[in-house]
ROMARKE-999885 format. One line per field, with one value per residue: residue in three letters; x, y, z of N, C-alpha, C, O in turn. Coordinates in nm, 2 decimals, always signed. Atoms other than C-alpha are relative to their C-alpha. Layout:
N
residuo <- ALA_... .
nX <- X_... .
nY <- Y_... .
nZ <- Z_... .
caX <- X_... .
caY <- Y_... .
caZ <- Z_... .
cX <- X_... .
cY <- Y_... .
cZ <- Z_... .
oX <- X_... .
oY <- Y_... .
oZ <- Z_... .
END
This chain:
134
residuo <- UNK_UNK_UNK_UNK_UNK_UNK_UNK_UNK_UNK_UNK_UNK_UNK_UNK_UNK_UNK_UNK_UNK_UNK_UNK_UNK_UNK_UNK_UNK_UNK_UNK_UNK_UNK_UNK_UNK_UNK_UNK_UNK_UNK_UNK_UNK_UNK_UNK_UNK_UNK_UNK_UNK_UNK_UNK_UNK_UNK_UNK_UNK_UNK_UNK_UNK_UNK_UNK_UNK_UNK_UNK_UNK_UNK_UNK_UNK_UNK_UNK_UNK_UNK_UNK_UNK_UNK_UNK_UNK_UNK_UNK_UNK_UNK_UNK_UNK_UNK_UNK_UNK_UNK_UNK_UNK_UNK_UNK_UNK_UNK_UNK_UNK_UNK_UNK_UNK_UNK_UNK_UNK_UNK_UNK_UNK_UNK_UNK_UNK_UNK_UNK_UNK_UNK_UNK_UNK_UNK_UNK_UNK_UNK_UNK_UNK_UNK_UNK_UNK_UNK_UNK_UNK_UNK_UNK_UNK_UNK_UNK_UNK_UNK_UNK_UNK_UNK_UNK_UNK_UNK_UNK_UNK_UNK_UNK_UNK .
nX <- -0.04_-0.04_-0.09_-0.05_+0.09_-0.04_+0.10_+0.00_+0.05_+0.18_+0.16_+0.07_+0.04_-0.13_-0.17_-0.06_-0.06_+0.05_-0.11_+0.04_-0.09_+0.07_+0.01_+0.15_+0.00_+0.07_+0.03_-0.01_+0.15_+0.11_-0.10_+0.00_-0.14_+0.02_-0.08_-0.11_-0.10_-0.08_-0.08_-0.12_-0.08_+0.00_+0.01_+0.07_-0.06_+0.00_+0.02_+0.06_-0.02_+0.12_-0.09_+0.07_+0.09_+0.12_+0.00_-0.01_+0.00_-0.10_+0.04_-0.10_+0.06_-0.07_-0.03_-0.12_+0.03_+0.05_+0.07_+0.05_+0.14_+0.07_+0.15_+0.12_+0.04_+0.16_-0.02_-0.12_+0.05_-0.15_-0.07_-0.06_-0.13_-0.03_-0.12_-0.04_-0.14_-0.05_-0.11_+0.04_+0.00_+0.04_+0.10_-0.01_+0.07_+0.09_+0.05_-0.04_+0.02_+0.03_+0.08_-0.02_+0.03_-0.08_-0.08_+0.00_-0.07_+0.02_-0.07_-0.05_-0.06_-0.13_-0.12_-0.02_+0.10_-0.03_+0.09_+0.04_+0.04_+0.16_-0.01_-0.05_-0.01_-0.12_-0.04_-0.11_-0.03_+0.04_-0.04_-0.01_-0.04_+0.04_-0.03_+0.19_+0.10_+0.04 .
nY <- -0.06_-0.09_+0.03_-0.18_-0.14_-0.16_-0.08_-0.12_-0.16_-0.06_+0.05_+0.02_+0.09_+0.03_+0.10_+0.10_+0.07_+0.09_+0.16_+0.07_-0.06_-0.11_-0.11_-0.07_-0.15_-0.02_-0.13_-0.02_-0.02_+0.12_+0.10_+0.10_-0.01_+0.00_+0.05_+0.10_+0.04_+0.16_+0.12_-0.06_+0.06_+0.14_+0.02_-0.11_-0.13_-0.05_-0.14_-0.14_-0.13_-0.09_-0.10_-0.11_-0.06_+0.11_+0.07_+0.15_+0.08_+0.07_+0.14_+0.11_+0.08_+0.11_+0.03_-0.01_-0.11_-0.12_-0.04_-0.10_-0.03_-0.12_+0.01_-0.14_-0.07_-0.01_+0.03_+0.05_+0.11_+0.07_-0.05_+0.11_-0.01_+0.01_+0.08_+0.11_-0.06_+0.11_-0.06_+0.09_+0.15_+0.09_-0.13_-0.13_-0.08_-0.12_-0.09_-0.18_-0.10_-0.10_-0.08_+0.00_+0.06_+0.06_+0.07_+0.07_+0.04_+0.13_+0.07_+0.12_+0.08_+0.02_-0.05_-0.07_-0.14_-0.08_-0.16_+0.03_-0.10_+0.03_+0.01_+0.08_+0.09_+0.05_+0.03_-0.11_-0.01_+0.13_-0.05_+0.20_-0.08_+0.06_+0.11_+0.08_-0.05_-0.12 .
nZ <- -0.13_+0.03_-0.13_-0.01_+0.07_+0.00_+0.08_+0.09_-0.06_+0.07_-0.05_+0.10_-0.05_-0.14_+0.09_-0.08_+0.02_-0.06_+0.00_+0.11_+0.11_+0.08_-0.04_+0.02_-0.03_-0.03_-0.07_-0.13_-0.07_-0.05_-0.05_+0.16_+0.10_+0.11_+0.10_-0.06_+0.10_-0.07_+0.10_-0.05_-0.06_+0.01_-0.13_-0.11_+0.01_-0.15_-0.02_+0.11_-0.05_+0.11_+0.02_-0.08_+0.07_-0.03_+0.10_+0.04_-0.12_-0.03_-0.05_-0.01_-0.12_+0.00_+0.10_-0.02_+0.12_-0.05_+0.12_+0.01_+0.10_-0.01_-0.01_+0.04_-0.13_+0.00_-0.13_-0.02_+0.00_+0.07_+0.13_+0.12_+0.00_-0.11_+0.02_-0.11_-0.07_-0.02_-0.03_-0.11_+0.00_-0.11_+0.00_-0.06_-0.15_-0.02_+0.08_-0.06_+0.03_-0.09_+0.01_+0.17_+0.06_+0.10_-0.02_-0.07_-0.08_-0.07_-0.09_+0.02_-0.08_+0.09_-0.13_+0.02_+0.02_+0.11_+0.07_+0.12_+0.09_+0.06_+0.13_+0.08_-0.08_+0.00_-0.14_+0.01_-0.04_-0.10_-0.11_-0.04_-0.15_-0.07_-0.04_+0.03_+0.09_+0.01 .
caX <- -0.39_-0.27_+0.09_+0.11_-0.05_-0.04_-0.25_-0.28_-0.24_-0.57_-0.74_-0.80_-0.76_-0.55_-0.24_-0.20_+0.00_-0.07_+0.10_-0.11_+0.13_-0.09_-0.10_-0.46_-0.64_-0.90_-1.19_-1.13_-1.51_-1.68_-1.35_-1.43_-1.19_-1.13_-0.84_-0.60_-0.27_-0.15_+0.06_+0.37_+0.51_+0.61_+0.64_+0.48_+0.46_+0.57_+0.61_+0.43_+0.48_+0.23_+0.45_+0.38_+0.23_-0.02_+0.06_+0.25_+0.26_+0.58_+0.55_+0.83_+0.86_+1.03_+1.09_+1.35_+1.19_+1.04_+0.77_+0.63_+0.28_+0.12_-0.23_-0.50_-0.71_-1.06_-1.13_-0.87_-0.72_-0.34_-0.20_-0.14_+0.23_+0.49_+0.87_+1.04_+1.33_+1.59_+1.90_+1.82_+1.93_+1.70_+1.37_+1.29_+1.13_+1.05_+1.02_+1.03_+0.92_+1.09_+0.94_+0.99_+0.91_+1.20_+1.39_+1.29_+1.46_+1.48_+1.58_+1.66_+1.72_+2.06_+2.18_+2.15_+1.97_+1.93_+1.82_+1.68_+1.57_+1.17_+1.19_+1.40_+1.42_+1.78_+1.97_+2.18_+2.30_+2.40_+2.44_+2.61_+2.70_+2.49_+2.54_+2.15_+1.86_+1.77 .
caY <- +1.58_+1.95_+1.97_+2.35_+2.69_+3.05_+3.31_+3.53_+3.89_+4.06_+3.78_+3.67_+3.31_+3.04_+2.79_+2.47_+2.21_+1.84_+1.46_+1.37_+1.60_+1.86_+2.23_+2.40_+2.72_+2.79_+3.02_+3.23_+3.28_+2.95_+2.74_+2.60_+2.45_+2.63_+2.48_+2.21_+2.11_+1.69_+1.70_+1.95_+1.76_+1.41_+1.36_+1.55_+1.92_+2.07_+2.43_+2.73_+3.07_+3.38_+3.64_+3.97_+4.09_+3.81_+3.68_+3.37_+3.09_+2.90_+2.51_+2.26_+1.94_+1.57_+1.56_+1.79_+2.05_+2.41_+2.48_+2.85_+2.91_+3.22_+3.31_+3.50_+3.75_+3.70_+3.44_+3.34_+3.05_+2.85_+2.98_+2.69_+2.62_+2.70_+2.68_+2.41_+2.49_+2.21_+2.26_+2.12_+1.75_+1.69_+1.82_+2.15_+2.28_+2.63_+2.89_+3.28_+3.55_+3.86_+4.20_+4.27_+3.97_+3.91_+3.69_+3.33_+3.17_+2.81_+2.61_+2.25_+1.92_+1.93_+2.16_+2.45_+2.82_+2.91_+3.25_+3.17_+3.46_+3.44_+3.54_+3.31_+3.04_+3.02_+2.96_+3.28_+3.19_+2.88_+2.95_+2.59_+2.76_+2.52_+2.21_+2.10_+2.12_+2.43 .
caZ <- +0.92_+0.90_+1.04_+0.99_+0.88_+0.78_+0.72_+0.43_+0.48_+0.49_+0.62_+0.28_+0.38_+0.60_+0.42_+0.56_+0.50_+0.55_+0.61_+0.27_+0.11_+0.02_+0.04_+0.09_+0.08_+0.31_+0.38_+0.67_+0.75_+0.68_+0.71_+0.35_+0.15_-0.11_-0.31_-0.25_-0.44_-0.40_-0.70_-0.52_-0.27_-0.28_+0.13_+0.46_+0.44_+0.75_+0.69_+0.51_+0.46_+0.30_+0.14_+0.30_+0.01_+0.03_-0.39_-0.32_-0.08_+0.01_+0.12_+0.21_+0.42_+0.41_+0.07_+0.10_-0.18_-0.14_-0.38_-0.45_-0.59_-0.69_-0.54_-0.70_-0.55_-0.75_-0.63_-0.40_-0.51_-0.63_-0.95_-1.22_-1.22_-0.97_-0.88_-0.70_-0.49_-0.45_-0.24_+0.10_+0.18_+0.47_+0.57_+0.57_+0.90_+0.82_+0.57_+0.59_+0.36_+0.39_+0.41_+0.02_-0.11_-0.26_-0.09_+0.09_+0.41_+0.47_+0.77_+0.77_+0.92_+0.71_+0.99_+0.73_+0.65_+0.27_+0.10_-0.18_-0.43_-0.54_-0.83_-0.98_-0.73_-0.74_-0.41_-0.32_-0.03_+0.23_+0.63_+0.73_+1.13_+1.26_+1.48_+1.49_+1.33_+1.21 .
cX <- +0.09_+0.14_+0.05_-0.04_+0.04_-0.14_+0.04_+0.00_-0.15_-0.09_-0.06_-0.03_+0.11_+0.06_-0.03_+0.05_+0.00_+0.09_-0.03_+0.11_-0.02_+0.03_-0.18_-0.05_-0.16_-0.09_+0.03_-0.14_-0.03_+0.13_-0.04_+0.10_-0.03_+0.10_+0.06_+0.08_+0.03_+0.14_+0.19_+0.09_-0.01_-0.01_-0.14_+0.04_-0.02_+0.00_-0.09_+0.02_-0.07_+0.13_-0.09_-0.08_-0.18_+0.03_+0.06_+0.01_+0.13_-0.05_+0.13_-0.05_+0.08_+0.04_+0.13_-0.02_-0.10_-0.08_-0.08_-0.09_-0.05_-0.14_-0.10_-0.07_-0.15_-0.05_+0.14_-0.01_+0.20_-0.01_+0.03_+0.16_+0.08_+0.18_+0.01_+0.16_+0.09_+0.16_+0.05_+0.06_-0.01_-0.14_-0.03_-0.11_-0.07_+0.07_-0.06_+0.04_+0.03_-0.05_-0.03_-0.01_+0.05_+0.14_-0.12_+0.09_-0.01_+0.07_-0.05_+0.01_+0.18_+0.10_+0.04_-0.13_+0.04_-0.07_+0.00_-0.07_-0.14_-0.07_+0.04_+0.04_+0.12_+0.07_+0.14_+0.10_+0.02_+0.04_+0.01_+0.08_-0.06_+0.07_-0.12_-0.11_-0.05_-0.17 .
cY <- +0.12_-0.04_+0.12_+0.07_+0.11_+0.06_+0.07_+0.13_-0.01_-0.10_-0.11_-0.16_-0.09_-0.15_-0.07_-0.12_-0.17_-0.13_-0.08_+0.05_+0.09_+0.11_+0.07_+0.12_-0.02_+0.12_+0.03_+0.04_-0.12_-0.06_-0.16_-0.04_+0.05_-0.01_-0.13_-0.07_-0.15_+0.02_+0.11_-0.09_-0.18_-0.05_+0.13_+0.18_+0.08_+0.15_+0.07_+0.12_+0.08_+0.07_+0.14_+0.06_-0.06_-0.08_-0.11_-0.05_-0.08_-0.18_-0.10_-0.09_-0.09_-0.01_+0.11_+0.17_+0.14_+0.02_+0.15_+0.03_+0.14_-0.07_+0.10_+0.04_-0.05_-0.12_-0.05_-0.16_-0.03_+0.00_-0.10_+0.03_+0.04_+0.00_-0.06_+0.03_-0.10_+0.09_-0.06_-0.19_-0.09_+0.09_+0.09_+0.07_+0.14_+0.08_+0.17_+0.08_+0.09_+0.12_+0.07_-0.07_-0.06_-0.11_-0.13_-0.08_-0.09_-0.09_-0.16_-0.08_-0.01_+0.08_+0.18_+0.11_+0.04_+0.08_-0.04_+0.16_-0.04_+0.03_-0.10_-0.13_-0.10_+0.04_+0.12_-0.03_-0.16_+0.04_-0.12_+0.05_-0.06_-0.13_-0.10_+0.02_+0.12_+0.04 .
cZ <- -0.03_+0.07_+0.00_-0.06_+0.02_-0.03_-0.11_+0.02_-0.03_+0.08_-0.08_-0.04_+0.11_-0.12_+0.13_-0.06_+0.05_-0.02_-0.13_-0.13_-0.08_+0.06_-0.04_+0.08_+0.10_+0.08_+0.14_+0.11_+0.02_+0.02_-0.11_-0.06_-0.08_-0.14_+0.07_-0.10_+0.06_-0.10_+0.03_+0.06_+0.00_+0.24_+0.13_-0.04_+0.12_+0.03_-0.12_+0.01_-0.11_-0.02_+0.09_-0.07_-0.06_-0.17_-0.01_+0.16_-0.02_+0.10_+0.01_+0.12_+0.00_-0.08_-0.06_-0.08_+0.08_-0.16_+0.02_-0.07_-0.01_+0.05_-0.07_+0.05_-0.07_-0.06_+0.07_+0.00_-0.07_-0.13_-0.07_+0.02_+0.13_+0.02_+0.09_+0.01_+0.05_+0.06_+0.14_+0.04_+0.10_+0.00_+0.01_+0.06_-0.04_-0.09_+0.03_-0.14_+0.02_-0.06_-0.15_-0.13_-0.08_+0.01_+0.13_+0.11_+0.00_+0.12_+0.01_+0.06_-0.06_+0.10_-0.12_-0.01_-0.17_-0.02_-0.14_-0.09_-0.14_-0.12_-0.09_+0.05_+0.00_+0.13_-0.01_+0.07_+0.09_+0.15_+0.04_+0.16_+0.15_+0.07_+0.03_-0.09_-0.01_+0.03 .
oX <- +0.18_+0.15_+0.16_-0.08_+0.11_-0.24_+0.16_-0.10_-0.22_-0.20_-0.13_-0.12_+0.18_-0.01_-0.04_-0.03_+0.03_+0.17_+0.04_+0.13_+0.04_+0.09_-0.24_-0.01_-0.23_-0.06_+0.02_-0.14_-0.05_+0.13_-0.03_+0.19_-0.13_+0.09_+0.04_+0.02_+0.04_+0.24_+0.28_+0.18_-0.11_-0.10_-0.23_+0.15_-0.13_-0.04_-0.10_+0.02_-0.07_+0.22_-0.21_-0.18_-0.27_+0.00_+0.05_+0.01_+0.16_-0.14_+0.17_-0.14_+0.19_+0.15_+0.21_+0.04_-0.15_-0.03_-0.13_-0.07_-0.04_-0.18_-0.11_-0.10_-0.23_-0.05_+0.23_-0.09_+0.27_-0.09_+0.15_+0.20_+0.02_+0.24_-0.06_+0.26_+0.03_+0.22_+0.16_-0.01_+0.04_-0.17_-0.01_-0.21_-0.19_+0.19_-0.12_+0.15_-0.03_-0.08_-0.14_+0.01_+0.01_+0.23_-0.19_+0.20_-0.13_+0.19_-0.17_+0.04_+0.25_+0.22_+0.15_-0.24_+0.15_-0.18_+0.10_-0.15_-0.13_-0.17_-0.03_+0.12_+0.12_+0.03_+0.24_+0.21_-0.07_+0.14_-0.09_+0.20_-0.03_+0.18_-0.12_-0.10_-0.10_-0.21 .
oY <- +0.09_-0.12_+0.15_+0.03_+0.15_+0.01_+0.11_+0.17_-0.08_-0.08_-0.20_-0.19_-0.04_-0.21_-0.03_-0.15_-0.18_-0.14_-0.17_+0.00_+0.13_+0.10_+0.07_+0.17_-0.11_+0.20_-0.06_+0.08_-0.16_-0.06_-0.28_+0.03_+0.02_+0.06_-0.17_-0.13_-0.17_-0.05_+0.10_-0.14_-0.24_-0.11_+0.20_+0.23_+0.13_+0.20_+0.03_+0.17_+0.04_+0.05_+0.14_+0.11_-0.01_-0.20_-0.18_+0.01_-0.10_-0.19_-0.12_-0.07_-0.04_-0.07_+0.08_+0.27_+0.13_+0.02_+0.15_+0.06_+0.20_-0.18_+0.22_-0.01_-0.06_-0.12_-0.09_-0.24_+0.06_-0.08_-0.11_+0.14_+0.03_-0.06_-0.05_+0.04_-0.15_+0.19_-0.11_-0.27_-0.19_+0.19_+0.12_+0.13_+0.15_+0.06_+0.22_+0.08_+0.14_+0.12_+0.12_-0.03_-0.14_-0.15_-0.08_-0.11_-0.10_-0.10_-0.19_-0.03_-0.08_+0.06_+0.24_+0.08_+0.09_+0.08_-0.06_+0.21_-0.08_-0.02_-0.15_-0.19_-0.22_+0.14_+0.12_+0.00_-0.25_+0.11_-0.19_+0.02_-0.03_-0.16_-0.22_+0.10_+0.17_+0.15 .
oZ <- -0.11_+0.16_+0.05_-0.17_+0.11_-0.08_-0.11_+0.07_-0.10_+0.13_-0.04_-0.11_+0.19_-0.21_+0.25_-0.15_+0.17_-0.11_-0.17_-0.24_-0.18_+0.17_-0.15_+0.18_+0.05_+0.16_+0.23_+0.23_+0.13_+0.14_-0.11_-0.09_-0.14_-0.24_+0.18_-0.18_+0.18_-0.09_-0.05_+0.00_+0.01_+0.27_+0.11_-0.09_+0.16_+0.13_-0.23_+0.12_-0.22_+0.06_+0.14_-0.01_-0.13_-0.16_-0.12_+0.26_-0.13_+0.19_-0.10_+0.20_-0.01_-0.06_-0.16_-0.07_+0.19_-0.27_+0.14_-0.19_+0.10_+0.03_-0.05_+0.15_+0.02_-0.19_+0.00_+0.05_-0.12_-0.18_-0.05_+0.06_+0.24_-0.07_+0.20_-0.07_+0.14_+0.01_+0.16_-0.02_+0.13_-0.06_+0.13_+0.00_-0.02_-0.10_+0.12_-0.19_+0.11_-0.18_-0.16_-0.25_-0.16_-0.06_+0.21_+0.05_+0.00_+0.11_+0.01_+0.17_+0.01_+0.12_-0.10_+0.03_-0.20_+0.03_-0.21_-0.01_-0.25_-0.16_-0.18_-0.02_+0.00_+0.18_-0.08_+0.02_+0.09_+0.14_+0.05_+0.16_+0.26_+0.02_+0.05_-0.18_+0.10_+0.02 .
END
């Protein structure tokens, strides 16, 4: 069961994220699958996010973790390897690319907001200002 999706710029396909704990790529004409990761997340994965420039995908969910895959363009499809973003210590709701690609958002059941830096998927920043779920 999906429990959330993105598109790819371009078109090029659609990200979703599912309660089996997977992340999968699918065409956006026939609505084929055409990848799918199990071995990322240990729990539900509730958010996703395309970068703007369409080369990686972002994924978090119950398990507390944020994983980052490259995609390839010929064909499109999830990059071998990956980082895993730990910092979180509740689920993380949602996920946010911003326009340069060089920085990730996260928001939380933890009641917090991190900026994470995508390159090196070291945690820059913590926004603890909350009093609910982010």
């Amino acid at each position: 069961m999906a429990l959330c999706l993105e598109w790819l710029p371009e078109s090029k396909g659609i990200v979703t994220g599912s309660a089996n704990h997977s992340i999968s790529l699918w065409s956006p004409d026939t609505l084929e699958l055409l990848c799918s990761d199990t071995l990322l997340h240990t729990g539900y994965v509730r958010a996703v996010a395309c970068s703007p420039d369409g080369e990686q995908v972002a994924s978090g969910g119950s398990d507390m973790v944020i994983c980052i895959r490259r995609v390839t363009s010929s064909p499109v499809l999830f990059a071998p390897g990956g980082k895993h973003l730990v910092g979180h210590s509740s689920w993380v709701r949602w996920i946010h690319f911003t326009r340069d690609n060089k920085r990730l958002i996260s928001g939380s059941d933890d009641q917090t907001v991190m900026v994470w830096d995508t390159r090196t998927g070291a945690s820059m920043q913590t926004l603890r200002a909350h009093s609910h779920t982010v």
